[in-house]
N, C-alpha and C positions, 0 to 999 in steps of 0.2 A: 470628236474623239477619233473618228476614222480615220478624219484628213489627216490630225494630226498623229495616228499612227503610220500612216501610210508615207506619209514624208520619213517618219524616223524608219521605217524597216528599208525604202530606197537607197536612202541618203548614206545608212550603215552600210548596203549592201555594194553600192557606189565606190563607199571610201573602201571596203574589202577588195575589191578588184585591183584598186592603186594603192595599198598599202603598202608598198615598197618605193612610190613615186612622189618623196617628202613635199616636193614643189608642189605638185597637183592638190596634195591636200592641202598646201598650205592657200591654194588658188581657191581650192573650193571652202575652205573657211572664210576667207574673204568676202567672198560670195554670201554665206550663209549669215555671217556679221552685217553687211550692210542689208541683208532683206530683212533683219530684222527694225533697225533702225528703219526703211521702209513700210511695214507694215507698223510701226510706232505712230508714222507722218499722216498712212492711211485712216486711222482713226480719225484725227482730226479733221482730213482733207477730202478722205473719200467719205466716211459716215458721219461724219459733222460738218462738213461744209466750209471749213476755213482753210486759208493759206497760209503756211510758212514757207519763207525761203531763207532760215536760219538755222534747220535745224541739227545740222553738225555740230553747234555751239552745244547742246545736250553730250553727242557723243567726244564733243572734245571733255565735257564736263566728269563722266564716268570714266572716259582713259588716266585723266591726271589726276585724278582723285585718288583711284587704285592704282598707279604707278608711283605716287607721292606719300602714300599709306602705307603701301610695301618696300620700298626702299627707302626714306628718311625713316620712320616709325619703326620698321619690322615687323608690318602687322601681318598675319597671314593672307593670303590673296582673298581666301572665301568669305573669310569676316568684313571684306572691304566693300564686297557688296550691298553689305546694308548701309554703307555710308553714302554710295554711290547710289543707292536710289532713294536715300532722305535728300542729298545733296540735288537729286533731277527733279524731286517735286518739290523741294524748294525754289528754286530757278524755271519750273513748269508753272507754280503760281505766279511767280514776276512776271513771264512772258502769256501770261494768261489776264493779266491787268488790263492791258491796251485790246485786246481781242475781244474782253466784253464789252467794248464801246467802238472799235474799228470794224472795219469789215472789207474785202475785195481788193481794190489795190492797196489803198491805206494799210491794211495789216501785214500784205509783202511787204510794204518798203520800212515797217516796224519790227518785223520778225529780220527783216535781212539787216536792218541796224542791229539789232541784238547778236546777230551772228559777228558779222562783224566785230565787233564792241568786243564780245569774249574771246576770241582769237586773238585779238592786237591786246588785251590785259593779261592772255596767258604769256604775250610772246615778249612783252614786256618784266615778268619775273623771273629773276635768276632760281628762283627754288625749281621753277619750273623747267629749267636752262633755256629760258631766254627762244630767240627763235632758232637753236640749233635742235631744242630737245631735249628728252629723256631717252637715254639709250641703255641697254642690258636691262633691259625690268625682265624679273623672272617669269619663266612660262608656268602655267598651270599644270604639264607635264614635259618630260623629254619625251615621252613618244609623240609623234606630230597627228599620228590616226588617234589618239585617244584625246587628243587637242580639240580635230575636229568630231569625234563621235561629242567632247561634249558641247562644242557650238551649238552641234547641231539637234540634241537633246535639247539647251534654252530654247533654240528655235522652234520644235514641235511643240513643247509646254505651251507657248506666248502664242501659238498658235489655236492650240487650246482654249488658253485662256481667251484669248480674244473673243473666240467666237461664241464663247458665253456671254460675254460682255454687251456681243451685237444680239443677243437674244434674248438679254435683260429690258428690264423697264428702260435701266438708263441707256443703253444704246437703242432702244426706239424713240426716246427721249431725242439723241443724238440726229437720228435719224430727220426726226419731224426739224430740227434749228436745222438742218441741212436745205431740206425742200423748203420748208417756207417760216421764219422768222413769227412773222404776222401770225399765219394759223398755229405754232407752236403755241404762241405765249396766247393766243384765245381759248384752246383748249389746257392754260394753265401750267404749261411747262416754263420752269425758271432758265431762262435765257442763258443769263449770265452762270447762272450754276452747272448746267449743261455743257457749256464751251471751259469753263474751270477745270471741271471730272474729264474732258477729254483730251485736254491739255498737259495736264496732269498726268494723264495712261501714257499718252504720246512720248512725254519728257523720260518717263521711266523708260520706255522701249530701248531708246535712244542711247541713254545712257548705260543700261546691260551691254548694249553696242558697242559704245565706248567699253566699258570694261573687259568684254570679251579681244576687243580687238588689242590693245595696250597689252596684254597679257599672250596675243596670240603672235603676232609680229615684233614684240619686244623690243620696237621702236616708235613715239611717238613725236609728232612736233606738231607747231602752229599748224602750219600748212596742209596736213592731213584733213584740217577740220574747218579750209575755207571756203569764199562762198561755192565755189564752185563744186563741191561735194554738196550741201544744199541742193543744189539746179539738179546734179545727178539723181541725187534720192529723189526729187519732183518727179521727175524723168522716169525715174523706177516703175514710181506710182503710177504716170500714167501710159507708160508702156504696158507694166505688167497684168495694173485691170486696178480701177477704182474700188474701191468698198469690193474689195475681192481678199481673201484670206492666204492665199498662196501667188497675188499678183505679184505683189514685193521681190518676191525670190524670182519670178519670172523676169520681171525687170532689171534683179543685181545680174544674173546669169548674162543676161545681156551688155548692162554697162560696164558690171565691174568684173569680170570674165572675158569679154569680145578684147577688150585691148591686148589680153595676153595673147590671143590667136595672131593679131597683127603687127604686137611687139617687135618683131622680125622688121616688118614693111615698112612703109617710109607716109603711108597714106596718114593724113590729119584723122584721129579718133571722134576732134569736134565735126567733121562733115558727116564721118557716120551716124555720129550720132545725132545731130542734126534731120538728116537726111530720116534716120529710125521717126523721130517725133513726128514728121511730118507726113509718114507714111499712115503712121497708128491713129494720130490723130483726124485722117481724111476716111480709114477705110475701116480703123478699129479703135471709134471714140469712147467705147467705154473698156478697152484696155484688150491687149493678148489673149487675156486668163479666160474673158466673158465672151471672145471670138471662140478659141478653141471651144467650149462650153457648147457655144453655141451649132459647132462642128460637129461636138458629136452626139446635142442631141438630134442633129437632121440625119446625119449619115453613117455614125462608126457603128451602131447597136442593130442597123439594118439585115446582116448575117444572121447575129443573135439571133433574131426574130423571127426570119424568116426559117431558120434549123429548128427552134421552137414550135410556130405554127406548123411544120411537120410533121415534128412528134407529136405536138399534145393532139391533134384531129384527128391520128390515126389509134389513138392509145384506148385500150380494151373500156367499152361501155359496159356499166351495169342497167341504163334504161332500154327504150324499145323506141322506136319512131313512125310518125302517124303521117299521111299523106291529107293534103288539106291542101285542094282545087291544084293539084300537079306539086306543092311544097312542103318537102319534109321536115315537120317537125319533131325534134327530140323532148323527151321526156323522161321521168322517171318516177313511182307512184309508191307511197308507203301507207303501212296501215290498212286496218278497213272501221268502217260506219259511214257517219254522214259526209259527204262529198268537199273539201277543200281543194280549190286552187290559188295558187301561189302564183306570183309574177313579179318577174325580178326586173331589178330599174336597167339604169343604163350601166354603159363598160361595165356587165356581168352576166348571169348563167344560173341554171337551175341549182349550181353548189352555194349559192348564197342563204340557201335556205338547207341547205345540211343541217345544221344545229337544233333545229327547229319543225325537221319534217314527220320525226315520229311522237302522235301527237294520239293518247287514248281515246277510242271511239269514234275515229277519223280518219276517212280516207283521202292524204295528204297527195295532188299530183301538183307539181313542179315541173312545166314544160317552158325549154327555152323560147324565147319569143323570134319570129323570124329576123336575119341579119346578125343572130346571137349565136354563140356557144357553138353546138353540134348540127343547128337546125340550117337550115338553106338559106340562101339569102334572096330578097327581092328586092324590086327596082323602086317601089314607091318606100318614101319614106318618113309616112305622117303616123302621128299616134292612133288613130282611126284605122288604118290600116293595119296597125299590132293587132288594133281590136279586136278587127273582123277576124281573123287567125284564131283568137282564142277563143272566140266566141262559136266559129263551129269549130273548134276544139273540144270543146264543150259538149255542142250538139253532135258529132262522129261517135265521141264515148258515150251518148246518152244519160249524162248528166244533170242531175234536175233541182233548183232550188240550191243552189251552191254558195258556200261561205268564198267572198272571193277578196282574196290577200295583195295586194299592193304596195310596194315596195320602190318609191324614189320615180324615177318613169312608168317603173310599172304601176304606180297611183294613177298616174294620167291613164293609164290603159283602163285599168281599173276603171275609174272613173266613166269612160267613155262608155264602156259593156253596161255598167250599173244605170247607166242614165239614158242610153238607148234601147236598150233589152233589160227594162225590172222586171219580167217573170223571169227570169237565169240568175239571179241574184237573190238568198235570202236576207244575208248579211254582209257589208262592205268595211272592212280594215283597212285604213289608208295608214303607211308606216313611212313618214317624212318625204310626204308625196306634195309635189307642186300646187299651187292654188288652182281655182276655178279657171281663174285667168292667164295661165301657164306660168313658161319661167323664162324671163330675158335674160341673156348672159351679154354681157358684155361685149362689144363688136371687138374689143383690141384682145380677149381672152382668143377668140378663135385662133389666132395664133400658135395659142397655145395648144390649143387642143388638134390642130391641123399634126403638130409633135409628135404626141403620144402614139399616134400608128406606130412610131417606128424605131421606137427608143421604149425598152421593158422596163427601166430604172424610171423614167420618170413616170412611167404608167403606175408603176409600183408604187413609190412615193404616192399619186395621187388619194389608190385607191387607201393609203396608211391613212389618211388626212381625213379619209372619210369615216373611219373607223379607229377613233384617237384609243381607245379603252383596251382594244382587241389587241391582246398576245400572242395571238397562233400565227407564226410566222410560216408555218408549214402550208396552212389552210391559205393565209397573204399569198405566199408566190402560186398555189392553183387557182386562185380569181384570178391573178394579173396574167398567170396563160391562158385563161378561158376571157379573158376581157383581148386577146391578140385577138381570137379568132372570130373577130366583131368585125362586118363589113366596114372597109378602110374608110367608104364614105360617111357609115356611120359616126367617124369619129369629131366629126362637125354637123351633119344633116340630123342627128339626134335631137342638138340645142338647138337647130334651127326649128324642128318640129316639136318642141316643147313650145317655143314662142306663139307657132302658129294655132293652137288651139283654145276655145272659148265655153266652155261650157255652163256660164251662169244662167243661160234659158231652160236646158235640156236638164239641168242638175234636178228641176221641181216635178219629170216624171217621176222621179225614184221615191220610194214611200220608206224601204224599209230602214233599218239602223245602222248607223256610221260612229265607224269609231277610228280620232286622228290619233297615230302616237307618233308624239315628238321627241327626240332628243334634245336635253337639256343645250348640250353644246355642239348643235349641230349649225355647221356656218354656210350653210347653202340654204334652208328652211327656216323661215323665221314663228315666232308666233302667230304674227298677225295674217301669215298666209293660213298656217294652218284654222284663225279664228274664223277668217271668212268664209271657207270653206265647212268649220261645224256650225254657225251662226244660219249659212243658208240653206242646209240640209238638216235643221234642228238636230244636229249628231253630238259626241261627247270626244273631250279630247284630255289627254293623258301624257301630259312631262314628264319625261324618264329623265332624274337626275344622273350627271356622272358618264352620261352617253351621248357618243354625237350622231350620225349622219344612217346610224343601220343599228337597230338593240336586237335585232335577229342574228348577229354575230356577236356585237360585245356583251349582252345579257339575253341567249336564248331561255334562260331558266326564264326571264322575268315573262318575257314576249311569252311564254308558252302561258305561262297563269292566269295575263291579261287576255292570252285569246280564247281560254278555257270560258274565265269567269265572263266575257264579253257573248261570247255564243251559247253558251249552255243557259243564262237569266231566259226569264221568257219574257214578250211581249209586251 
């Protein structure tokens, strides 16, 4: 919805500036016509995996449909629509026949006969004039900015719509016939019905294309819609970014835009453009759309962040901060009675447990862990090392017999305290904490997470992911500032030091009571980790439906009943 807001509030605000430059908008409709047909192609070619080099035959199919309906007939332009897109997924299942039995070049050189084939039978019928054309078809309006405000309205909709499409069953559906044929149909996806349904979305795109365009230029022939418009849209696709939602349009800007820049000049369009594919595809193979992307998540939000981590470190504290061997630690303490600490996992801070810190008959402390939030940072960076910090944490305040709370990383801390030091421990809450055994991430994730230093949007997104339930978008962006101000190295040496620790030996000092909770839909913690860890601690463990990766944010009501009724049983 955003993309496709954000395209329309440009796009309007674009054609505002040139709304007195009829050419320009009619250059930039152009433009926004075929990225639609583009992103029609990308369905098939970028999230499903197949090739057409036919597919102008759709948008020849939607222009003389609605040029032939509105001028023989007298039908209104708007009602033509629906003809025009029974008429595209009719002809979307024809050319959907050979697809579920062809595949890789076979289906080029079947899709580019099909192109073929409907051009030379349009350019063959006089209703259709033959191959000179249909000329004067009426526009959708005399104003040419309200022409293109509404190209460019289908556009953001089909943008929309798409990408609900790619978020559906069937475009994961889509997705798996793309990567692997074999593993789709072993996990039971209908091959042939997969490549049909996307066939099918493709021929509709295609064809609004065509309609839009017939009605926008108010001349059509053969030759608008041969192969070589095909080769273009390919070209689109994969200049502008494969299985990308806005590459299409990056691609027409380029193809069907650059000629008018050089229209003037005398240079061949095919070298540029030639010369364009050759470039994208050596330095930017999975398209423009996925470079930029990729641009700015290394470099552009680097300011943002660093003006951020600024302000949020220097912004007024309500806690105090404790000195521990030369390192200050921050904290902050609610309540009073029996003694609870709290330890928050990774990319987070003592605010993860706001919801959850005022807690009857308990004195709730919440100290950031070194490398964290407000607290200093240091040079090692094992989970043993968290330990020791909070462990004379602990012993500094004179703390004794403590309920100690564990949270995603800080489980493993947790863990470490509870099984090295069981007289500082009287009860252990592990809340979707790593197994005994740690946690391996992935070597090609690091990548990713090398990122997030330096880009708050995708920091943000992550930490949403982790907390699917949670509505407080106010409370979301102060974790993803207090998650900036996380040692840069921690932003990989965290996972790396989740890997590196083992404590199925040391786990059998610990006597006292263990209690796991898990998030129903939490996708980093599974059961089985959480089982082996109550299995060998003889502990108890507690599914929270409806919750993923933190119920200290999306149900602090529940997490407070469970920690009530968990600590107050006796013995």
């Amino acid at each position: 919805m955003k993309t496709a807001l954000y395209t329309l509030i440009i796009g309007s605000l674009l054609g505002l500036i040139f709304i007195s430059k009829s050419f320009l908008l009619l250059v930039f409709s152009n433009i926004i016509i075929f990225a639609i047909a583009a992103l029609g192609l990308n369905v098939i070619f970028g999230y499903t995996g197949q090739i057409s080099i036919g597919h102008a035959a759709f948008m020849a199919i939607g222009a003389y449909t609605s040029a032939f309906f509105t001028m023989s007939l007298n039908m209104p332009i708007f009602l033509n629509l629906i003809f025009v897109i029974l008429f595209s997924t009719l002809f979307g299942m024809v050319i959907a026949l050979p697809a579920m039995r062809l595949k890789g070049f076979y289906l080029a050189i079947a899709t580019m006969a099909f192109g073929i084939a409907v051009q030379e039978i349009i350019a063959s019928m006089d209703i259709f004039g033959g191959r000179t054309g249909m000329r004067n078809i009426p526009a959708f309006f005399e104003s040419d900015f309200n022409t293109y405000l509404l190209n460019l309205i289908f556009y953001s909709l089909l943008i929309y719509i798409t990408s609900l499409i790619v978020k559906s069953p069937s475009g994961k559906r889509f997705n798996m016939v793309r990567d692997s044929e074999l593993a789709a149909r072993a996990y039971g996806v209908k091959i042939s019905k997969a490549k049909l349904q996307a066939f099918i979305i493709s021929s509709i795109y295609s064809g609004i294309a065509g309609f839009l365009y017939a009605h926008t230029l108010g001349y059509i022939s053969p030759a608008d819609f041969g192969l070589n418009v095909s080769l273009n849209l390919l070209a689109m696709v994969i200049i502008g970014g494969v299985a990308s939602l806005n590459g299409g349009l990056i691609g027409s800007v380029i193809i069907t835009g650059m000629p008018f820049l050089f229209s003037r000049g005398n240079f061949p369009m095919t070298i540029i453009v030639g010369s364009l594919l050759i470039i994208f595809v050596l330095f930017f193979p999975r398209g423009l759309s996925y470079g930029l992307n990729m641009l700015y998540f290394r470099y552009f939000e680097i300011p943002v962040v660093w003006i951020t981590k600024k302000f949020w470190k220097n912004k007024k504290k309500e806690g105090s901060y404790i000195d521990i061997d030369g390192v200050k630690l921050y904290y902050e303490v609610s309540g009073e009675g029996n003694p609870v600490v709290m330890i928050h996992g990774n990319y987070a801070s003592h605010r993860w447990f706001n919801k959850v810190k005022n807690i009857e008959g308990f004195k709730v402390y919440i100290p950031d862990l070194p490398n964290f939030g407000y607290s200093d940072w240091v040079k090692e960076i094992q989970i043993d090392t968290y330990a020791e910090y909070i462990k004379k944490f602990i012993d500094v305040l004179g703390l004794n017999k403590v309920v100690l709370v564990g949270h995603s990383l800080g489980g493993a801390v947790a863990m470490s305290i509870a099984f090295r030091y069981p007289e500082k421990v009287e009860k252990l809450i592990l809340v979707d904490s790593p197994s005994l055994k740690g946690l391996k991430t992935p070597e090609e994730n690091y990548y990713v997470l090398n990122l997030l230093k330096n880009n708050r949007t995708l920091l943000k997104n992550s930490l949403k992911a982790m907390t699917p339930s949670s509505k407080d978008r106010k409370l979301l962006n102060c974790l993803t500032n207090d998650a900036l101000l996380m040692n840069p190295k921690c932003f990989t040496e965290n996972a790396r030091a989740l890997e590196n620790y083992n404590y199925e030996e040391i786990s059998k000092n610990y006597m006292g009571e263990i209690l796991f909770i898990l998030g129903e839909k939490d996708t980093l913690i599974t059961k089985n980790m959480a089982n082996e860890i109550v299995q060998s601690t003889n502990g108890k463990l507690e599914i929270i439906p409806d919750v993923g990766h933190s119920i200290i944010i999306e149900k602090p009501k529940t997490f407070i009943d469970i920690f009530k009724s968990f600590t107050l049983e006796k013995n």
